[in-house]
N, C-alpha and C positions, 0 to 999 in steps of 0.2 A: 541491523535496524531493530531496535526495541520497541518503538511504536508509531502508530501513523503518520505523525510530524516526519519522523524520519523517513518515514517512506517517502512523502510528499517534497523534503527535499531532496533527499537521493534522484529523484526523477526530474526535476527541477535544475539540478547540478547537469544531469543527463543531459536533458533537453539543449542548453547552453553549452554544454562538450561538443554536442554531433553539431550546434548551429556555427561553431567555430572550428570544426575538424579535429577537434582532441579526441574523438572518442568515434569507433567505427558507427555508422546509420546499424549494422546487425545486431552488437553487439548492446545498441540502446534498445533494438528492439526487446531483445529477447531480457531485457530488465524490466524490461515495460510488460512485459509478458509474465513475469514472474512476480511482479509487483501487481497486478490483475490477482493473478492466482490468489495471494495472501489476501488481497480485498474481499474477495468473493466467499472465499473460506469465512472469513468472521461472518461476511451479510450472511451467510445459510445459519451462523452461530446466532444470530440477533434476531433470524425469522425464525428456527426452536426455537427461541426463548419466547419470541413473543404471541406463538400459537400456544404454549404453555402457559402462559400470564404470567412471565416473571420477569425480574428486571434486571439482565447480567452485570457483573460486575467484567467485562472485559479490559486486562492489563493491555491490551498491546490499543485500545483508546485514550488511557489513561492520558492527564498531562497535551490531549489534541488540541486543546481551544487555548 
């Protein structure tokens, strides 16, 4: 996964595996789990920046909208 979009449908994909039994309920959790982590890592990267007053240039947003 190179950036958020990709996360967003990696999880997406997920979601519809476990709703159709392609893919174990654990094993989507523990994506969903790990996909949390990455999130939450950039949010502490974007509240530095923005208690510092600066406006990051974060790659792994790039290309989201």
């Amino acid at each position: 996964m190179n950036n958020i979009k990709d996360v967003r449908k990696e999880l997406c994909k997920a979601f519809e595996d476990i709703r159709t039994g392609e893919l174990d309920v654990k094993r989507g959790a523990e994506m969903s789990n790990i996909a949390g982590k990455i999130i939450n890592s950039l949010k502490v990267q974007l509240e530095y920046s923005s208690l510092r007053k600066e406006s990051p240039s974060i790659d792994f947003f790039n290309d989201a909208i």
